[in-house]
N, C-alpha and C positions, 0 to 999 in steps of 0.2 A: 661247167668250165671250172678249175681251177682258182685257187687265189694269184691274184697277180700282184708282185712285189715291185714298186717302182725303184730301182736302185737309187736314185736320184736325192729319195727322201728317207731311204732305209740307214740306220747308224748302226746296224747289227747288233741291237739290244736282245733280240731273242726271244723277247717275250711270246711272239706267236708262236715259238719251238715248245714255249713251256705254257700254255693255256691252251693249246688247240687238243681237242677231247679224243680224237683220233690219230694223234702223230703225223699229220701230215706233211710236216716241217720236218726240216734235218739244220743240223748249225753249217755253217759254211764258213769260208775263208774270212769272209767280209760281211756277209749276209746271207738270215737263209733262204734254204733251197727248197723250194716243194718239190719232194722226193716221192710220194706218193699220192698223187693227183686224185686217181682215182677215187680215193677213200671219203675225199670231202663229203662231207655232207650236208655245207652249202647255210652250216650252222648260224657263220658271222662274225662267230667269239672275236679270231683274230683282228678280223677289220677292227672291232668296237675296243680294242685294245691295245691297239696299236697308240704308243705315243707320238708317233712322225706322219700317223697317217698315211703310211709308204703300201697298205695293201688296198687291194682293189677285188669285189668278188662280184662275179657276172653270172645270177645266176640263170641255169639252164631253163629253156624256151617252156618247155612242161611247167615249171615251179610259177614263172612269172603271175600269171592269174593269180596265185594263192595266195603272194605275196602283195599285189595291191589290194587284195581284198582285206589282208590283215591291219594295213594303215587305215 
């Protein structure tokens, strides 16, 4: 799945336009936009940079194991 932006909490700083290692972000009016979903690769960067803490990443059912086994 995709990163998910809370608008709620987003101030449209940008920063996950400008650290996400794939472009997956585009700027928008107000905040941005994942513009190419597909592409994630479920990295994190943006969540872990987010200063408002506005993204949210879910990742897919496959990855899950791998990632509690890494905690």
């Amino acid at each position: 799945m995709p990163p998910k932006i809370d608008l709620k909490l987003c101030k449209g700083c940008n920063v996950c336009v400008d650290i996400c290692p794939l472009d997956v972000f585009k700027e928008g009016a107000k905040a941005p936009v994942v513009a190419y979903p597909d592409e994630c690769w479920h990295c994190g960067a943006c969540v872990m940079d987010c200063p408002k803490k506005a993204l949210r990443l879910i990742l897919p059912v496959p990855m899950r194991p791998v990632a509690i086994r890494i905690k």
